[in-house]
C-alpha positions in Angstrom: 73.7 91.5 97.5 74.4 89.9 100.8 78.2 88.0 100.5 78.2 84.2 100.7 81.3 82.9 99.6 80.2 79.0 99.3 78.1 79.8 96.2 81.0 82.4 94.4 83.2 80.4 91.8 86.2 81.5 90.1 87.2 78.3 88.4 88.6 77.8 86.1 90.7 81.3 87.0 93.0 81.9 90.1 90.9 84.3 91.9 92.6 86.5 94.4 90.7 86.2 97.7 88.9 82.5 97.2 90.8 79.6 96.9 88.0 77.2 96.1 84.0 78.1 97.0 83.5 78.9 100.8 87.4 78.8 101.5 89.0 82.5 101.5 93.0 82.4 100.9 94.9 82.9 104.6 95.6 86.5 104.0 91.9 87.5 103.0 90.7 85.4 105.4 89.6 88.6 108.1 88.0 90.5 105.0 85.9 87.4 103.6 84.5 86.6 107.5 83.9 90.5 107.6 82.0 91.2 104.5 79.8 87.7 105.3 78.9 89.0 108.2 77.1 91.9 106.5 73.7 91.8 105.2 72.2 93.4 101.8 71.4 96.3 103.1 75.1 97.1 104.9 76.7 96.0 101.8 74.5 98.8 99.6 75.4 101.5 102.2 78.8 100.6 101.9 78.9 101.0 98.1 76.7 104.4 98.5 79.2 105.5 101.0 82.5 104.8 98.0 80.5 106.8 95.4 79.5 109.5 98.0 83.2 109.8 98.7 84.2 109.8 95.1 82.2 112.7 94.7 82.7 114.8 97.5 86.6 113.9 97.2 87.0 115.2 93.2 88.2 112.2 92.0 88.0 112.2 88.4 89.4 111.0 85.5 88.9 112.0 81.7 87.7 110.2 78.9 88.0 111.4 75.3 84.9 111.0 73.2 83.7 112.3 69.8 86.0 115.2 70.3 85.0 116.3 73.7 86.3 115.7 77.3 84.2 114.3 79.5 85.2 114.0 83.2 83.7 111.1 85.2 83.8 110.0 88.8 86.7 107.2 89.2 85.0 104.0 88.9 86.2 101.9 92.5 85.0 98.4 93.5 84.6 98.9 97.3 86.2 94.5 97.8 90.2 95.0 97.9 92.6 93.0 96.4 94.3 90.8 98.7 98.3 89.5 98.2 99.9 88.1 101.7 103.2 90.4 102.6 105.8 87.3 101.9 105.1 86.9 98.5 105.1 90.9 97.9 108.1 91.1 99.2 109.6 89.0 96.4 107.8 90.8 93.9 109.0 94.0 95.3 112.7 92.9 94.7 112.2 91.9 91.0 110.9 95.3 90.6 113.8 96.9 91.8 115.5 94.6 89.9 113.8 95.2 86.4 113.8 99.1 86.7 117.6 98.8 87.7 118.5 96.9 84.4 116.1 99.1 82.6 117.8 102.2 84.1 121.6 100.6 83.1 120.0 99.9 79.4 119.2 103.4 79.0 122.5 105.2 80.0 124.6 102.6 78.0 121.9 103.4 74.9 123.0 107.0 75.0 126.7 106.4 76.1 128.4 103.6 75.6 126.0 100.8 73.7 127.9 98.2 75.3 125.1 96.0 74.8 124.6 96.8 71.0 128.3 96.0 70.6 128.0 92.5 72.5 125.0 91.6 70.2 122.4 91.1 73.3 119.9 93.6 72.0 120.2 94.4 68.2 121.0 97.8 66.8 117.3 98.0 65.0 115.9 97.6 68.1 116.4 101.1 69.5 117.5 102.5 65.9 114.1 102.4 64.8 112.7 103.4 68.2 110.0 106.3 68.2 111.5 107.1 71.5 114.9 107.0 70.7 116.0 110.5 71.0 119.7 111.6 69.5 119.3 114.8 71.6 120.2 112.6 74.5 123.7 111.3 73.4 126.2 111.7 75.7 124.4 112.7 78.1 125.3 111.1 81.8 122.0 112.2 84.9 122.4 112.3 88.3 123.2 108.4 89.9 123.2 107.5 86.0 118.9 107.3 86.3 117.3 108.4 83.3 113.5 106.9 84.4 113.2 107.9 87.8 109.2 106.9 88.2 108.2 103.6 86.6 104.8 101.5 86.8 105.0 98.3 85.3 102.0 96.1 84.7 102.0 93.2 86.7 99.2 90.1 86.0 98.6 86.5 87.3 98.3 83.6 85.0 96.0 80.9 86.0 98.4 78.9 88.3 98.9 82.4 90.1 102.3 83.4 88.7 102.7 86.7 88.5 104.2 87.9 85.1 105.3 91.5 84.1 103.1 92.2 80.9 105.0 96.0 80.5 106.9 98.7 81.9 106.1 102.4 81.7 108.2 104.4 81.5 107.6 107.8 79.9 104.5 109.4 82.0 103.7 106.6 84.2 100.0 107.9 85.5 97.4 105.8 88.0 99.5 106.7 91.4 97.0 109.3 92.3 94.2 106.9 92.2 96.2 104.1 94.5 96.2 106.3 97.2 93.0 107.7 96.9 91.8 103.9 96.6 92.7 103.7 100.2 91.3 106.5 101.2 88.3 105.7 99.9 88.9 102.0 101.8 89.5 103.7 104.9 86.5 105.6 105.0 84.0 102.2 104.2 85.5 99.6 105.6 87.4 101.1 109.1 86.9 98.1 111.0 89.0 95.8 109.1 91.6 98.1 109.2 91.6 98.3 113.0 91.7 94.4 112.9 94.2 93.7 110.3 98.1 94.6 109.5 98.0 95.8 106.1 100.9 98.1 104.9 100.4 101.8 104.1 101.1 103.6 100.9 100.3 106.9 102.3 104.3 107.9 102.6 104.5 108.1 98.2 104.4 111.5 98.1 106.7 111.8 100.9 109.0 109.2 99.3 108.5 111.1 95.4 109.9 114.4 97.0 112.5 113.1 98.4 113.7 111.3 94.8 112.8 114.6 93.1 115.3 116.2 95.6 117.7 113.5 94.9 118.4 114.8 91.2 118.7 118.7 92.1 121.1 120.8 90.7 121.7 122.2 94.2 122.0 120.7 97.9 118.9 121.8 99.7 116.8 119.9 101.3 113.9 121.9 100.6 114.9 122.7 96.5 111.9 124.1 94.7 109.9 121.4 93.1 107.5 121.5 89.8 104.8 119.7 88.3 104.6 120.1 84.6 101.4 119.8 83.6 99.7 120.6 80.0 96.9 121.3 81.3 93.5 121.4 82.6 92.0 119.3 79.7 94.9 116.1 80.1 92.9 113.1 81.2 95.4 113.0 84.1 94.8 116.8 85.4 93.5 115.3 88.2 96.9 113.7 89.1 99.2 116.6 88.5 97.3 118.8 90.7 96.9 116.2 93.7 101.0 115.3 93.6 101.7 118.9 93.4 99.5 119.6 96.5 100.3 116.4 98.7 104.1 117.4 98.1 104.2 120.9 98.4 105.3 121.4 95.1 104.1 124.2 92.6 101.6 122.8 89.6 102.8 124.8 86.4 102.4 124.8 82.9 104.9 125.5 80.1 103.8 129.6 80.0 104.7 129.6 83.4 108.7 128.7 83.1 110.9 130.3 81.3 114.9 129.7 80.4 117.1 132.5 80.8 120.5 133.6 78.3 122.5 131.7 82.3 120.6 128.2 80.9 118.6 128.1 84.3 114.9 127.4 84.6 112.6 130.4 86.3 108.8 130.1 87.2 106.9 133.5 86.7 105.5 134.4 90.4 103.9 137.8 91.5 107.3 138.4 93.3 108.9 137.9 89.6 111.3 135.1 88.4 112.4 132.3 91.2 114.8 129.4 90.0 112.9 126.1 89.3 116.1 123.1 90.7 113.6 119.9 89.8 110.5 119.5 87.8 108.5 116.5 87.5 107.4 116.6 83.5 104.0 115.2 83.1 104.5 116.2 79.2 105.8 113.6 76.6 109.5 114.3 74.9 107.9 115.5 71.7 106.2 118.6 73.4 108.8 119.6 76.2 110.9 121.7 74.2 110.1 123.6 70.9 113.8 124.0 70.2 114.5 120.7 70.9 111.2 118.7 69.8 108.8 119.8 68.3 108.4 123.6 67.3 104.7 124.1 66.8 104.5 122.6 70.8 102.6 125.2 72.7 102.4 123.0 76.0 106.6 123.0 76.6 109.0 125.4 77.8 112.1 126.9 75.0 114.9 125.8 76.3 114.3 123.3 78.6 116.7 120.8 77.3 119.5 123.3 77.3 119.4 123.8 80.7 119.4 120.4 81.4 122.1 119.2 79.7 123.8 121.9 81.4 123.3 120.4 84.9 121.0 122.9 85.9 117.5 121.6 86.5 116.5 118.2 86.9 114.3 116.2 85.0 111.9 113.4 85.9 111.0 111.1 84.1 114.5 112.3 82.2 114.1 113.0 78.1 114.7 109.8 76.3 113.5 107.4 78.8 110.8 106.3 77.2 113.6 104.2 74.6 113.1 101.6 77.2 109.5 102.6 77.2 108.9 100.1 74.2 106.6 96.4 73.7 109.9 95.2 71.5 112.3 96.4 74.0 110.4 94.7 76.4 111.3 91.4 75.2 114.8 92.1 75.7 114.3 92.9 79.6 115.4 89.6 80.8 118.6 89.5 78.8 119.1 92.6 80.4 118.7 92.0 83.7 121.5 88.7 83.1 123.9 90.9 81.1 124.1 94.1 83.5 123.4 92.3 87.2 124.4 88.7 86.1 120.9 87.4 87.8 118.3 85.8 86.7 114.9 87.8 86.3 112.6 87.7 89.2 109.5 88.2 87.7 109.3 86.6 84.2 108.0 88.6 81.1 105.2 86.8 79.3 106.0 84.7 76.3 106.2 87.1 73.5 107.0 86.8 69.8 108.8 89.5 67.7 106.9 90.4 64.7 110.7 91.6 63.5 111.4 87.8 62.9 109.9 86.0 60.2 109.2 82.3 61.4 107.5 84.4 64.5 105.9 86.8 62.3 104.3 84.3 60.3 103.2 82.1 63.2 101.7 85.3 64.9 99.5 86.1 61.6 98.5 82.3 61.4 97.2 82.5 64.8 95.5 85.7 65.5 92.6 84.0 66.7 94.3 83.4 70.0 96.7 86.0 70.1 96.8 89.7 72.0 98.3 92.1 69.2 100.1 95.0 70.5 101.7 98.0 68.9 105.2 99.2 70.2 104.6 102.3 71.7 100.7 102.4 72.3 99.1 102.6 76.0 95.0 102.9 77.2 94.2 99.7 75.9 94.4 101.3 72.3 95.3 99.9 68.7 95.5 96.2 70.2 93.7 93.2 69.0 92.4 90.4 71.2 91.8 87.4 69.0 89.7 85.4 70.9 87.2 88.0 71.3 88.3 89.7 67.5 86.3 89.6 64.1 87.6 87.9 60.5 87.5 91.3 59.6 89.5 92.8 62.6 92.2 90.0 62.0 92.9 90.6 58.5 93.3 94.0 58.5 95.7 93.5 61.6 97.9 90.7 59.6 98.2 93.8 56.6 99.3 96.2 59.2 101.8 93.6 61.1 103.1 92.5 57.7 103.2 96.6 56.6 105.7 97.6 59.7 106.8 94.3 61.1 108.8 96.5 63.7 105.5 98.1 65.6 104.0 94.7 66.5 104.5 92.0 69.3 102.1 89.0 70.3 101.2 87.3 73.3 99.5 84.4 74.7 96.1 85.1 75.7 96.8 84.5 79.3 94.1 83.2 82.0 94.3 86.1 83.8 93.5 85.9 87.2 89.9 87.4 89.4 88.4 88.9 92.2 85.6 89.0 93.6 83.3 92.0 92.3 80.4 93.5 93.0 78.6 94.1 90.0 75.3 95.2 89.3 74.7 90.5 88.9 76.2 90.7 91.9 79.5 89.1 93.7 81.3 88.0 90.3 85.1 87.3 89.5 85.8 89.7 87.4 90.0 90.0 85.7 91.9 92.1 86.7 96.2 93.8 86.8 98.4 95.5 88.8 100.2 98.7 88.5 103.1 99.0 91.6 105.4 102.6 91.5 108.9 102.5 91.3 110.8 105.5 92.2 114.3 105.4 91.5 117.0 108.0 92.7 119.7 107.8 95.2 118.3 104.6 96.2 114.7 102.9 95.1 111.4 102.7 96.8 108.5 100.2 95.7 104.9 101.0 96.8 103.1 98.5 98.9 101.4 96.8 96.8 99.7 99.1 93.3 97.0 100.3 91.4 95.0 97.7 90.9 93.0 97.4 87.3 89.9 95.7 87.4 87.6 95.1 83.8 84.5 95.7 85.3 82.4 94.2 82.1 82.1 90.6 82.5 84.8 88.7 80.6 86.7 91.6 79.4 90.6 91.4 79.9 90.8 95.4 79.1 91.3 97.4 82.3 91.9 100.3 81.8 89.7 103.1 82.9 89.1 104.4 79.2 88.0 101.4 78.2 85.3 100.4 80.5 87.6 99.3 83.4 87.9 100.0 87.4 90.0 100.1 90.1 90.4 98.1 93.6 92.3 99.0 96.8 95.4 96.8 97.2 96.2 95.3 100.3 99.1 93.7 101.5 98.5 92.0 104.6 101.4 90.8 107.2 100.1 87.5 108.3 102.7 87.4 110.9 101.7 90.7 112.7 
């Protein structure tokens, strides 16, 4: 499994590392020399030495299968992802762009709808939203952020342009396993990282706090800090309880909170009730609040949207975010971005048609076989069909659906995504891969360095997700100038 890079070829995708066979790009240039200059055997060791760390670590994630919950060790390709600092930094700025449009689209959705009434987004668009929520109506959150912690999808097309294939905003998850990632990196590889200038991502946490503290009710700079979890048996456990921990923050579920007659959020301790000023809801909208939501929700807290409406606790990601949080809405992002800033996006969206239109409609059920289908409000991977690699039978029954509820469907190009190199159990393959970088938003906005990166770790998959078969890769980005 020894590396040598003259005989690896990623045509005819833009791989991430290799320019061309036997010629590393300038920034991965120190990592390619270093993991040539390691022989079969230092290259297994290495690879034992990730697992071992996995392990001994508790990282985890959860899959769902025939109805039970299996945890598995996170799946990590020990070769980072390499992207040189200059070009991050532009990418950087058209993520605080997006999320500050986004953040502007949200407020005016429950306020104003400015941008209903000036006929840049349609009325349908967010009337017909499953995440619309009317509870939210009139309703103005501290520095007017509603989605205070967003990771949007980033990918490369085969000229190496990166594109923003979606935004998450509801319970953006994968954060955990970023900095963990490096961990991880650290631990195999430490003599790169002596020899190179890549930036950390170890100050999140530190950076997350403060933005929590940034929405609280009251002026502390310690306030007292929740992570609402459901649960043990959420496929992201593993996340709520490593955030709470790295930020000093208390890991609670619903039964643990309670709302008093004042509208003010308590936790139950041994001492009895202390006030709760921020909590960082892990839970969707529907399952927050029985008096709000959903009343057969066991995993929320009664009350919880009375007290903050009432200005007494702060909410992050805040109810009703996820409006924004939508494959249609999506579409509109770039308007957006020109209608409330007057720029020009940053980072395009890739080409999309709306199922909503008829001409587009049509041409999307014509052409299935090269098409990614995806429903509105769907995340994992799930309920999308990739036609190049779809049945006769898969596309048919996905032109009834499209042409049952026109409204929950939007197609895309099959784009070339880009590789990197991966070590596979062939060996050193490109394998395609995304990019998940956090945005935290609150009195002012913080972009990690660099993201989770996604890699499909079965040979020509483009699903990367870690439910689906997928793994992860550190992400470095390297100063070239240091």
């Amino acid at each position: 499994m020894s590396i040598d890079w003259k005989s690896y070829d990623p045509k005819p995708f833009f791989d991430e590392l290799i320019a061309a066979p036997g010629k590393p790009r300038p920034a991965a240039r120190t990592l390619a020399d270093y993991l040539a200059s390691l022989d079969d055997a230092e290259i297994r060791e290495r690879k034992r030495a990730a697992e071992l760390a996995i392990v001994e670590m508790g990282i985890s994630f959860t899959v769902y299968s025939e109805g039970e919950n299996i945890d598995r060790a996170w799946p990590f390709d020990i070769i980072p992802r390499v992207i040189p600092r200059k070009e991050w930094e532009r990418v950087q700025a058209g993520l605080v762009q997006r999320l500050s449009a986004l953040n502007m689209f949200i407020d005016d959705v429950y306020n104003a709808q400015r941008i209903v009434r000036d006929k840049v987004v349609p009325e349908y668009v967010f009337a017909n939203s499953r995440n619309f929520r009317k509870q939210c109506v009139g309703h103005n959150p501290p520095h007017g952020v509603w989605a205070h912690i967003c990771g949007s999808d980033l990918v490369r097309d085969g000229d190496g342009t990166f594109y923003v294939l979606e935004d998450n905003l509801r319970v953006p998850s994968g954060v955990s396993y970023m900095l963990e990632n490096r961990q991880v990196t650290k631990r195999v590889f430490p003599e790169v990282f002596e020899s190179s200038s890549i930036l950390p991502v170890d100050e999140y946490t530190s950076q997350l706090f403060d933005m929590l503290a940034s929405i609280s009710p009251r002026p502390l700079d310690y306030p007292t800090v929740a992570v609402l979890t459901p649960g043990v048996f959420n496929s992201a456990y593993f996340e709520h309880s490593y955030l709470a921990q790295r930020m000093g923050a208390q890991l609670v579920e619903g039964a643990d909170l309670v709302v008093a007659e004042d509208d003010y959020v308590y936790m139950r301790t041994i001492e009895g009730l202390e006030r709760v000023d921020v909590i960082y809801r892990r839970i969707d909208d529907e399952f927050m609040d029985p008096e709000a939501f959903r009343a057969d929700s066991m995993l929320g807290v009664p009350g919880l949207m009375r007290a903050w409406r009432a200005g007494n606790v702060g909410l992050a990601n805040a109810p009703g975010s996820g409006v924004a949080d939508d494959k249609v809405i999506y579409t509109f992002v770039p308007a957006m971005i020109k209608y409330y800033l007057d720029q020009e996006p940053i980072i395009p969206n890739v080409p999309t048609w709306l199922c909503t239109d008829e001409k587009e409609r049509e041409h999307v059920i014509a052409h299935l076989d090269e098409l990614v289908v995806k429903p509105a409000n769907e995340s994992g991977g799930y309920g999308m069909l990739v036609g190049p690699h779809s049945t006769k039978k898969q596309r048919a029954e996905f032109a009834e659906l499209i042409r049952k509820d026109p409204r929950n469907y939007i197609a895309q190009p099959t784009l070339n995504l880009s590789v990197a190199p991966t070590l596979c159990d062939e060996g050193l393959e490109p394998r395609h891969l995304d990019l998940r970088p956090f945005i935290l938003q609150g009195v002012r906005t913080d972009v990690t360095a660099g993201g989770l990166t996604r890699v499909a770790m079965r040979k020509g998959s483009l699903v990367v997700n870690s439910s689906q078969g997928g793994g992860s890769k550190d992400t470095w980005i390297v100063d070239e100038e240091a």
